[in-house]
N, C-alpha and C positions, 0 to 999 in steps of 0.2 A: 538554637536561639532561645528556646522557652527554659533551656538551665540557665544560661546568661541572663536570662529577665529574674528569674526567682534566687540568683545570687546575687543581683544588685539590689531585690526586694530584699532581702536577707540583711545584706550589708545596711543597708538605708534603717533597719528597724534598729540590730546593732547601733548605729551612730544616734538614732534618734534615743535610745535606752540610757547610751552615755548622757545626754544634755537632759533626760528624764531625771537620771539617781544625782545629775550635779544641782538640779534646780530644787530637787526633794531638799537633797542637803543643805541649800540656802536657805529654803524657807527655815527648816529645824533649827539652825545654827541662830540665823536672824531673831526669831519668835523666841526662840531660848534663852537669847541672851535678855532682850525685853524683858521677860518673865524673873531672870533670874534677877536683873536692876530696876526692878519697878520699886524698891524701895524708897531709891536716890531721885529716881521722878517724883513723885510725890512724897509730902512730908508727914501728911494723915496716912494712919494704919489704913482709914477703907478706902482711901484713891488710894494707896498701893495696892491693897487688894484687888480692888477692880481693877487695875494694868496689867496684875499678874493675871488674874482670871482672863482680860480681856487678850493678852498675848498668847494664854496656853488655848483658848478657842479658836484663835485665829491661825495657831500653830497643828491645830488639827483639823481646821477647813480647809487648809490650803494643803497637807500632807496627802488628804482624803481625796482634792481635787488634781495633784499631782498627777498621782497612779491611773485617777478615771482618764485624764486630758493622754497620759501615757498609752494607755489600754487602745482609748479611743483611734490615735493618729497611726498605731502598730497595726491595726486590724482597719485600717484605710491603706496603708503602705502594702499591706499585703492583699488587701480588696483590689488594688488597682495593678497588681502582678498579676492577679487571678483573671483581671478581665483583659489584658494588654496579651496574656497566653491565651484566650479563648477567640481575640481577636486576630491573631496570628493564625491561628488553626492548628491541622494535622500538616505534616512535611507533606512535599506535592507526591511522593512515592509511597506514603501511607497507605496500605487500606485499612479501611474496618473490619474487627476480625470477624469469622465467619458465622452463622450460628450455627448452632449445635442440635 
């Protein structure tokens, strides 16, 4: 039982990793593009400056918040393996080994 809890914890991080690196990528893609047409937004060099500026900023809080919101939900997925196996126990034919 406690391999089957920590191959679905496994699995579950896997799947959550994929919709991590697709979300990472959106943000990049999104923010990049911004950045790269902030020219055609605005018609002043310093409001395109500032979009560009203000898209490659927002293109590195949200990359930076990605990873941690990632980090975060992977070491919850696997906190709640760790506690659903200690909740489970030893098999009822276990002992504890002997001391020495």
């Amino acid at each position: 039982m406690r391999g089957l809890v920590w191959f679905v914890a496994w699995l579950c991080v896997g799947l959550w990793s994929a919709i991590a690196v697709a979300g990472y990528w959106l943000i990049d893609v999104l923010t990049g593009i911004a950045a790269n047409n902030a020219d055609k937004i605005g018609g002043d060099p310093e409001t395109a400056e500032f979009i560009n500026w203000l898209a490659l900023l927002l293109q590195s809080i949200g990359s930076i918040t990605a990873v941690i919101l990632w980090a975060v939900i992977a070491i919850a997925i696997l906190g709640i393996a760790w506690l659903i196996t200690r909740l489970i126990g030893r098999p009822s034919g276990a002992q504890p080994p002997a001391p020495t």
